[in-house]
N, C-alpha and C positions, 0 to 999 in steps of 0.2 A: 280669699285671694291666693291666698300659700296652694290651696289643692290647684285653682285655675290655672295657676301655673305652672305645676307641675305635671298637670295634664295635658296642658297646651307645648309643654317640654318634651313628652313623654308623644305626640302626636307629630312632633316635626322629627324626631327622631327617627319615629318610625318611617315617615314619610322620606328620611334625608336615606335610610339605609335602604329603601325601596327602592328610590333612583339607583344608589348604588349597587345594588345589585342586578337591576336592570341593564347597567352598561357592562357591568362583571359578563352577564348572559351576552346582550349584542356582540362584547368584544371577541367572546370564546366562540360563536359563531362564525364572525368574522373570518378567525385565527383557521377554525375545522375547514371553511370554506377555499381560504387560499393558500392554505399548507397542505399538503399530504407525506409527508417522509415516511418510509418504509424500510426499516432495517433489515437486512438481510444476511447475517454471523451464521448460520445454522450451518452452513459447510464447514466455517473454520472453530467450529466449538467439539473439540472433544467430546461431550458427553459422556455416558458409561461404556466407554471404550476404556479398554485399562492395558497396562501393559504387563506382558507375562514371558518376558524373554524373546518373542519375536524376534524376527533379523528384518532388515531394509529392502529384503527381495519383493515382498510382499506388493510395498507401493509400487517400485519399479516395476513388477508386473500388471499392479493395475493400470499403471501410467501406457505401458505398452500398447492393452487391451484397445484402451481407449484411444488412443493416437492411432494405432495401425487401423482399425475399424474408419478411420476417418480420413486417413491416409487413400486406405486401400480405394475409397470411393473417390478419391479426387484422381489417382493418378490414372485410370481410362480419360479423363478428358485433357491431363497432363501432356501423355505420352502414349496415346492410343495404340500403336502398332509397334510394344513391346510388352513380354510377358513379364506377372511379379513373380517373384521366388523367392524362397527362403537362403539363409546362407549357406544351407548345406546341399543347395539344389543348384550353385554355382557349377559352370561350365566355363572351361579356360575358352575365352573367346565370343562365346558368348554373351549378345547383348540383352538385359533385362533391367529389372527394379527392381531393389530389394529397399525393404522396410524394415528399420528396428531403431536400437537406442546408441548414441553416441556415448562414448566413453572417450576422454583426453589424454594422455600422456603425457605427463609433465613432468618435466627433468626439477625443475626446483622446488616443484610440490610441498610445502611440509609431511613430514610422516611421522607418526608417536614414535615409529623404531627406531628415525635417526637419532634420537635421543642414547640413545644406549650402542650406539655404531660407533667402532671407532675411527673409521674413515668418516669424517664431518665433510660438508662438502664447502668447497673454496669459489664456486662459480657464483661471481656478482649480479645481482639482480639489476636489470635492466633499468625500471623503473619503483620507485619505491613503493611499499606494498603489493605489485604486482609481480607475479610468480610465471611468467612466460620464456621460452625459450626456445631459440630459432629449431632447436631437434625435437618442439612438440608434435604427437603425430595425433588422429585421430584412427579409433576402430569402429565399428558398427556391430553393432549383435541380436541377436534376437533367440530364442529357446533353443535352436536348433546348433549353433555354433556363433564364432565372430570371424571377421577379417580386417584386415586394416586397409583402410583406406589412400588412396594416391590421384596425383589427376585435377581437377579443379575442382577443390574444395577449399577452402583458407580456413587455417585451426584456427590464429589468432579471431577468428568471429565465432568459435561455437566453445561448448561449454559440456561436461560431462552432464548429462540426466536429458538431452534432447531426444527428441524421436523424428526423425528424417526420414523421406524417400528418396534415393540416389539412383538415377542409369548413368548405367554402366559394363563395363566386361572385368572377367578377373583376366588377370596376366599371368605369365608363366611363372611368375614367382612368387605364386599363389595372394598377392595384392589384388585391389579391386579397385580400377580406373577410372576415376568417378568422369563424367562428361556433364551433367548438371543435379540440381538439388531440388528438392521440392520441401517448403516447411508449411504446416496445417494452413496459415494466412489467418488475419482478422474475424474472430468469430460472427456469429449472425447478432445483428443490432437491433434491438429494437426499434421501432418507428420513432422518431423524433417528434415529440407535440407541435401541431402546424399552430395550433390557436396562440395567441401573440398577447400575454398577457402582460400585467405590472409586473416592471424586474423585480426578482428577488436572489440577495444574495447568499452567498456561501462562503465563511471565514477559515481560512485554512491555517494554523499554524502547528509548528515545530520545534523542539529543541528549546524549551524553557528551561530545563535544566535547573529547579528553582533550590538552593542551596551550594550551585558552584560557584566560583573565582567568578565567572561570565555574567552571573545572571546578574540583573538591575532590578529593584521591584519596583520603583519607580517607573521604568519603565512599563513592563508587564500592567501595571494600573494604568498609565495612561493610553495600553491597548486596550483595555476593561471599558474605563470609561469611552473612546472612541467609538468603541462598536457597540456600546450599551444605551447610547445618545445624552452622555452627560459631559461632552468636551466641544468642542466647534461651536461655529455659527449655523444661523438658522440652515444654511446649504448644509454644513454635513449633520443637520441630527437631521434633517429629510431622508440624506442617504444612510445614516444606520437605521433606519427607519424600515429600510426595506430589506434588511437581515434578518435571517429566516432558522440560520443552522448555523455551529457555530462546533468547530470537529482540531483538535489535540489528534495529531498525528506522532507522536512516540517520544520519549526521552522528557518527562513531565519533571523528575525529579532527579534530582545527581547525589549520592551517599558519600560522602567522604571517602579518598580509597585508607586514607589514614585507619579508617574504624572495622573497614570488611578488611582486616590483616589473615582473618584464618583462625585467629584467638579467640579465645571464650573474650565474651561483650562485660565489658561493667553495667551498672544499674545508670551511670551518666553517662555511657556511650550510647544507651538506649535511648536515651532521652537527646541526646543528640544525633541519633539517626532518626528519629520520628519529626523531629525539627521541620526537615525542608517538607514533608507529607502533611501537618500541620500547615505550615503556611499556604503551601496549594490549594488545601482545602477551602482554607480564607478569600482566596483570590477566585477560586472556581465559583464557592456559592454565590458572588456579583454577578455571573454570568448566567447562572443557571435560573435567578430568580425573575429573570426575567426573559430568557433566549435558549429553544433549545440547546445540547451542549453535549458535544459526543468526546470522550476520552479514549486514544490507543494507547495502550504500551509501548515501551521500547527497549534497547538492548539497556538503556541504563535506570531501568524503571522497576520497581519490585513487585514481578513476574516472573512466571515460568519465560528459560534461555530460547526453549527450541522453538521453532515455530511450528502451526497458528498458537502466537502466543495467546493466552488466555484474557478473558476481562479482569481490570482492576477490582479488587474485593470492594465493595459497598462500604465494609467497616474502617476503611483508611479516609472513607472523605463522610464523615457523621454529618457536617453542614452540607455538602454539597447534595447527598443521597436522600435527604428530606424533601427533595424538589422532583415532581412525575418530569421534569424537563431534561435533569439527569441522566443520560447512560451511558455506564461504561462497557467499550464494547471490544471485539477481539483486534486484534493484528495478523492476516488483513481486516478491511473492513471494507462491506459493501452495504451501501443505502439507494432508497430513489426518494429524491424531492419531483414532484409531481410529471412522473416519468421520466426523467432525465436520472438517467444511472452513474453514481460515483463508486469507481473502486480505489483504495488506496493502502501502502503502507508504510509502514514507518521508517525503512529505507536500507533493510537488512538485506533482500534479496539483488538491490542494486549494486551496494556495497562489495558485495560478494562476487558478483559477474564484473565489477571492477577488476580484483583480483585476479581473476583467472581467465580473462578475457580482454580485447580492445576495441574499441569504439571511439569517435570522436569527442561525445559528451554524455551525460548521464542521457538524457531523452534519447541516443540512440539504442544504449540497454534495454527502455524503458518500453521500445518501439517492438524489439525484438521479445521481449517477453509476451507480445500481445500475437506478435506473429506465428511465434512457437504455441500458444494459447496453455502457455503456463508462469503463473506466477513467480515460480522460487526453481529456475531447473537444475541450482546447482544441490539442493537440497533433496536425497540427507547428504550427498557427498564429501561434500566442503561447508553445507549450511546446516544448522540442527533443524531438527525435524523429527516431529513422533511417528513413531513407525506403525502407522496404518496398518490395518492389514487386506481391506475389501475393497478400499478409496483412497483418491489423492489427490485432499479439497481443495487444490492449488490449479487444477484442471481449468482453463475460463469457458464456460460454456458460452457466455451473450456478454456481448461486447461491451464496456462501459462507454458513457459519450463522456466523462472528467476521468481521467486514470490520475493520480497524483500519490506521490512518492517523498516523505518526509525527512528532514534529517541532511537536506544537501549543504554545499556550500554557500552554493549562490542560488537563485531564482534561473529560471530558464524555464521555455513553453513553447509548445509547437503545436500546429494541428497534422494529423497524418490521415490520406484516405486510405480505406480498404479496396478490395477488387467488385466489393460488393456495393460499394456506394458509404462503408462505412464511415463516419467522420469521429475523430476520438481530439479528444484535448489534452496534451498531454502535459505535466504540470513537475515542478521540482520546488517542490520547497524547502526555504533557505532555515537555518538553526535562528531562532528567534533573538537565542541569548547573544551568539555573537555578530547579526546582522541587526536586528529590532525591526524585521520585515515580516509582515503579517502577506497573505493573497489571499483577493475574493473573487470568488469567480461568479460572476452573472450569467446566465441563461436566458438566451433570447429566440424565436423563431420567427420563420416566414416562410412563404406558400415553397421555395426552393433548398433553400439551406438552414444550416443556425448560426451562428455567431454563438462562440462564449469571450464575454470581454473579460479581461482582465483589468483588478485595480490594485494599488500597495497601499498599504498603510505604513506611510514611511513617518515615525512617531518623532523621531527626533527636530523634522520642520513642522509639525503638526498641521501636514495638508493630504489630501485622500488625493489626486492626479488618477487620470481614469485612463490606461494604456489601451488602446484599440490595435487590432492587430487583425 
């Protein structure tokens, strides 16, 4: 009796892990079938590129290379029946095109020198954090000379590191008249998928911060569990059901500024800087064990400052990096879930064009970055930035259809078309710690257009509300 049943134990066993492994297989089929994400970092990864004293001319000139060659081709159908010239081919009176790179002139600028100046300057800034002023000018330049610019062009909208085509005439006062502008426009898009499949979503969040004042870990778990399908009713584990990717856009962890004083570390200040990197850990491996799971960096994240910040090391999340669902990937970051291209980042290069620039709201920065068909252009100017020397991975060659930019105040979303038919979603995500607002974007098509709807996970009524727009 003792063996028969051991046998007969020992045969359903086998039989009970046969099934289960047979659905292990269907499911992962399933999974290969209606997923496809494709990472795409390889621009913003350093590699063995090293630095060996270079200067910042480098990128600006590849930046040039590449804008003028793209320029030069748009403006025949711009401005057909004027010639381009360089700036040292100017004629007083003459009308033309010239192409090169903007540079700003700003009166409130910071500069490392004024530091050591004994004239400090006393003129108030306008508005806070931002450094504008009615006497800023712009010049243009390119290998051959510069000029400064006059005429319709408005500084408050451009930004030192831009590449423009401007007609125009110089004046007798050796200025240059602008009469209109031309900037590169919405790169080329790829085709949008016509086939209309099951939604699948996309979970965007920001600014967990997990060790500041802000953070709630309560909360943070009851975003876990929401989009993990262990919170709601049967309606919302349907809908986390259909979450696909799941993307940390910058500022994951916050250091006491108490402990980064400058001073040699104790052996317990160690131990309480690795605290909030620990807990994240904790809180990541729920999501990764089951969802893929993309991590950026941020300015307050331990990373390199400059940008493309680098991926988080592996060895800071031991739980989390034992999952193939895991990856930590650069700032920016570009993936495609089953053609549909997301670019984003963590919110350094918006921040910065705050500063030195005006607009109505972030999306219209966000607008203009795409139009310019560069990422960071105040960078390395005013933004850090590794000094390249061949490329300047910030260049947008193909358009994204979700651009989304992390780290904002609030939520805010637009769609913008190109001239080309392009359609981009443009996205701002809000700081998690102090709003508790998650965004998912769904991906839909049909035979004419796409729709991306937008949802929140507003945690603290514990309801998912689906904004259509």
């Amino acid at each position: 009796m003792g063996i028969e049943r051991v046998q007969c134990d020992y045969v359903s066993l086998v039989n009970v892990l046969s099934l289960c492994f047979a659905c292990v297989v269907i499911f992962y089929d399933e999974c290969v079938n209606l997923i496809s994400v494709w990472k795409q970092d390889e621009t913003f990864e350093i590699g063995k590129e090293k630095y060996h004293g270079q200067q910042y001319c480098h990128i600006y000139f590849a930046r040039l290379h590449l804008m003028r060659t793209l320029l030069y081709s748009l403006a025949p159908h711009w401005k057909p029946n004027f010639p381009v010239c360089t700036v040292l081919e100017l004629e007083e009176g003459k009308e033309c095109v010239i192409v090169g790179t903007l540079y700003k002139h700003m009166k409130l600028k910071p500069r490392v020198l004024d530091e050591y100046s004994k004239q400090k300057s006393v003129v108030p800034l306008v508005k806070l954090h931002n450094f504008m002023h009615s006497d800023d000018y712009l010049v243009l330049e390119d290998e051959s000379g510069r000029v400064k610019l006059n005429g319709n062009i408005i500084p408050p909208e451009y930004v030192t590191g831009i590449v423009v085509a401007v007609l125009g005439k110089e004046s007798g006062a050796g200025d240059f008249l602008v009469q209109d502008v031309l900037d590169a426009g919405l790169p080329p898009q790829i085709e949008f998928p016509l086939k209309s499949g099951e939604d699948k979503y996309v979970v965007l969040v920001s600014g967990l911060s997990v060790g500041s004042s802000t953070s709630n870990p309560l909360q943070f778990q009851l975003l876990i569990d929401h989009i993990t399908g262990h919170l709601g009713d049967e309606k919302a584990q349907r809908f986390a059901s259909k979450i696909v990717q799941v993307v940390f856009a910058g500022n994951l962890v916050e250091i006491p500024h108490r402990i980064l004083n400058g001073q040699n570390l104790a052996s317990e200040d160690f131990a309480r800087m690795s605290e909030p990197i620990r807990e994240l850990d904790i809180l990541l491996s729920q999501i990764a064990a089951g969802l893929p799971l993309d991590i950026m960096p941020g300015p307050s994240d331990p990373a390199n400052f400059s940008l493309p910040q680098q991926s988080l090391h592996g060895c800071l999340f031991p739980g989390s990096s034992t999952y193939n669902t895991f990856r930590s990937c650069t700032n920016p970051h570009c993936f495609e879930l089953d053609n549909v291209r997301f670019l984003g980042t963590s919110g350094q290069n918006v921040d910065d064009l705050d500063k030195y620039s005006d607009a109505k709201d972030k999306l219209e920065f966000m607008e203009r970055t795409l139009r310019w068909r560069h990422l960071a252009p105040t960078a390395p100017n005013t933004l850090g930035c590794f000094p390249f020397t061949e490329r300047d991975p910030f260049f947008i060659e193909s358009c994204p259809h979700v651009y989304f930019v992390g780290n904002q105040d609030k939520f805010e979303t637009r769609i913008i078309k190109g001239s080309e038919g392009q359609l981009v979603r443009l996205i701002c995500v809000p700081k998690f710690s102090e709003t508790g607002v998650a965004v998912m974007v769904s991906s839909k098509s049909c035979t004419l257009h796409f729709n991306l709807d937008m949802a929140f996970l507003y945690l603290s009524k514990y309801i998912i509300p689906l904004a259509h727009q």
